[in-house]
C-alpha positions in Angstrom: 0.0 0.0 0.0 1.4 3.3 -0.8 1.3 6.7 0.6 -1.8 7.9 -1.7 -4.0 4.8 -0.4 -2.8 5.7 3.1 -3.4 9.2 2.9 -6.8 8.3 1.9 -7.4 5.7 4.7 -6.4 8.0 6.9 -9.1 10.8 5.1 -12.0 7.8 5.7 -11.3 7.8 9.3 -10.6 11.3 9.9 -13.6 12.7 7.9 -16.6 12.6 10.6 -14.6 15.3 12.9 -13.6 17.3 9.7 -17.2 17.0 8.8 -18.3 18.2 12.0 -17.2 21.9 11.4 -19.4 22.5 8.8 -21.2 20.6 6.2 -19.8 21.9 3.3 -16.7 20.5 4.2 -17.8 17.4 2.6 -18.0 18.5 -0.2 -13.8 18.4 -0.8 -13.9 15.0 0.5 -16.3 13.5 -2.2 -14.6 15.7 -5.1 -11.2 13.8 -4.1 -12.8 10.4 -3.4 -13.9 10.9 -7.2 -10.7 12.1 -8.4 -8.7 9.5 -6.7 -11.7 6.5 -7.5 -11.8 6.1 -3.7 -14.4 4.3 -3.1 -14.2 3.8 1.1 -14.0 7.6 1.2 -16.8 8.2 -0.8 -19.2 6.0 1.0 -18.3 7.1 4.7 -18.8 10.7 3.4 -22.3 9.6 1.6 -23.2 8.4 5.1 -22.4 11.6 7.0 -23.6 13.6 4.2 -27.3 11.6 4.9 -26.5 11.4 8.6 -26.1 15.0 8.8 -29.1 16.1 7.2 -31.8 16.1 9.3 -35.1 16.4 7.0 -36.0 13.8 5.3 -36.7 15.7 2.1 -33.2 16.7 1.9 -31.7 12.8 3.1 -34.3 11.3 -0.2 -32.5 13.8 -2.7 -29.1 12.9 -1.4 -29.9 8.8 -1.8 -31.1 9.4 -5.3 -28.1 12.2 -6.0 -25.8 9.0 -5.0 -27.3 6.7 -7.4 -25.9 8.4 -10.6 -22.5 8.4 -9.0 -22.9 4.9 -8.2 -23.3 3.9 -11.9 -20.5 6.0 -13.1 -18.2 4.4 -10.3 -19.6 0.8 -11.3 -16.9 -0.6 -13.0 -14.4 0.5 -10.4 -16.6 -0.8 -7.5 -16.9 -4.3 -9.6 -12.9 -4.5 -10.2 -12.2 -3.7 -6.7 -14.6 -6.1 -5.6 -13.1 -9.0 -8.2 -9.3 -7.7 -7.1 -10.2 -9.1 -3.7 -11.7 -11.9 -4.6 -8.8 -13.2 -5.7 -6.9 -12.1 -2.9 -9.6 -14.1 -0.6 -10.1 -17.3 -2.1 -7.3 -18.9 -1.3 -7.1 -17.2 2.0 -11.0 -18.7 2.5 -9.4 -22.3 1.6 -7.1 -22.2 3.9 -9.0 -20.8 7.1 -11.5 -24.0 6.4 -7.8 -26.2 7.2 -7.7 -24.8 10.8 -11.4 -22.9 11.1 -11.3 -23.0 15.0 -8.5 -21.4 16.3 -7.5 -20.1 12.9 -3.4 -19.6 12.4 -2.6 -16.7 14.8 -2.8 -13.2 14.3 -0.7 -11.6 11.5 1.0 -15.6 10.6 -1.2 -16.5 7.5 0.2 -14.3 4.5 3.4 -14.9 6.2 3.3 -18.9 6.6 1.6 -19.2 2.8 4.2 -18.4 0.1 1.1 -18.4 -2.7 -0.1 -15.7 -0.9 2.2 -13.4 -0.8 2.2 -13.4 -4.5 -1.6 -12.1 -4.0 -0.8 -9.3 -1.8 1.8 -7.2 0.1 1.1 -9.7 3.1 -2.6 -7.7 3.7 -5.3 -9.6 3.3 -7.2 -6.5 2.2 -9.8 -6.7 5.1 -9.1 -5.9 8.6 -11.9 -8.6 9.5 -10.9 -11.1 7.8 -7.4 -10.5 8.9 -8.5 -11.0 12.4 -10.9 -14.0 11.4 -7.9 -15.6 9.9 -5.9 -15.4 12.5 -8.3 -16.0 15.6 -10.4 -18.9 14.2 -14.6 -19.1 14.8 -13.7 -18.1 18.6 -12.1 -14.6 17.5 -15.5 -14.7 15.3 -17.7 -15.1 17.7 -15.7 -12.6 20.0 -15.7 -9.9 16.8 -19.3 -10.6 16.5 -20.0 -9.6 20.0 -18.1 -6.5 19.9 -19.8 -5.4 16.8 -23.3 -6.2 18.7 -22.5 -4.2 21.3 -21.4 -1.2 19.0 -24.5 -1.4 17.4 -26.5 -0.8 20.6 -24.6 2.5 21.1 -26.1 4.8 23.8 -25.3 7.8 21.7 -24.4 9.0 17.9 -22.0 11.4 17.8 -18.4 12.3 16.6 -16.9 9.8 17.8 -19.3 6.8 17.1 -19.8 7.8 13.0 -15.3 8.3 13.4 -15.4 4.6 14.9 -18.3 3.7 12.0 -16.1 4.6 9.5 -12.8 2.6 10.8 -15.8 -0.4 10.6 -16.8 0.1 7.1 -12.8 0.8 6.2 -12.0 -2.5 7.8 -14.5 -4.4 5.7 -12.8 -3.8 2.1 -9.6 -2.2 3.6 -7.4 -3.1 5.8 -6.0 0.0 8.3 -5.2 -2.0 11.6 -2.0 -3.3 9.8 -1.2 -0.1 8.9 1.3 1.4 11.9 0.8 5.1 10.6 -3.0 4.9 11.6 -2.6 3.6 15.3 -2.6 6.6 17.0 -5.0 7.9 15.4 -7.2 4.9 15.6 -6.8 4.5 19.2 -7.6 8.0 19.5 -10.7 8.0 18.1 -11.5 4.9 19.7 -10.5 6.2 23.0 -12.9 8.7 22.8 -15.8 7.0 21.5 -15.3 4.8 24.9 -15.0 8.0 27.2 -18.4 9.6 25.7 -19.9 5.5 26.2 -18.9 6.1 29.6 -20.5 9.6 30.1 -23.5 8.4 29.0 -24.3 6.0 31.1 
């Protein structure tokens, strides 16, 4: 992964407290998730964009404003998605060798020579990263955590800024990226202090 894609990773996760000083700051964001084909940036800022809005008038003409963009973008979203296909196939064969523990967190593209070839040792998918490497118990363990995220006391900042390093870990994968801990654990951080406050 180079700089650009981890400029732009760090854009995805960044973006709800940019977008929090004004909603027009979006608008930057979705002209360079065009220009650069992002597509991780683009969605999280769709989602604020309709998050933010708080008539439903205005949240039906952004849905059908995204639309267009989505068929323009469709060939992009379909190589992408075929891209990691390839990348997860094998990867998918081998989790079914050793499905309940899984291989350890981080081993797989390491222990695999064939998969190297795929990838720069990313699996391109912080989930399945961690699925790999923790077996059906890490599963059920993510599972739980993503349960409990999605009974969220409140919906601020912080929780769309922890939303988005969600969706980025689906098709992305920025935990095995050392230049976004920090901010990760930041953001994070905070999203459990204002979990806290509330009760």
């Amino acid at each position: 992964m180079g700089n650009a894609p981890r400029l732009l990773a760090y854009l995805t996760i960044i973006l709800p407290f940019v977008f929090s000083f004004s909603i027009w700051a979006i608008i930057p964001c979705i002209v360079a998730s065009l220009v650069a084909k992002e597509l991780m940036l683009l969605s999280v800022a769709c989602i604020l964009l309709i998050w933010k809005l708080k008539k439903v008038n205005y949240r039906i003409y952004a849905i059908i404003s995204i639309v267009p963009i989505l068929y323009l973008l469709h060939d992009k979203i379909w190589h992408a998605l075929v891209i990691r296909w390839n990348v997860w196939e094998p990867v998918l064969v081998r989790f079914f060798q050793r499905p309940l523990i899984g291989y350890g967190l981080g081993v797989l593209p390491y222990a695999d020579k064939k998969l190297i070839a795929y990838h720069d040792t990313a699996i391109y998918s912080s989930f399945l990263q961690f699925i790999i490497g923790a077996g059906v118990l890490g599963a059920i363990w993510l599972g739980y955590v993503l349960w409990k995220f999605a009974k969220t006391k409140q919906f601020g900042i912080e929780t769309m800024a922890v939303l988005a390093i969600i969706l980025l870990s689906v098709l992305e994968h920025p935990f095995e990226i050392p230049r976004l801990w920090l901010t990760m654990t930041a953001i994070i951080g905070f999203y459990m202090i204002k979990e806290i406050e509330c009760g």
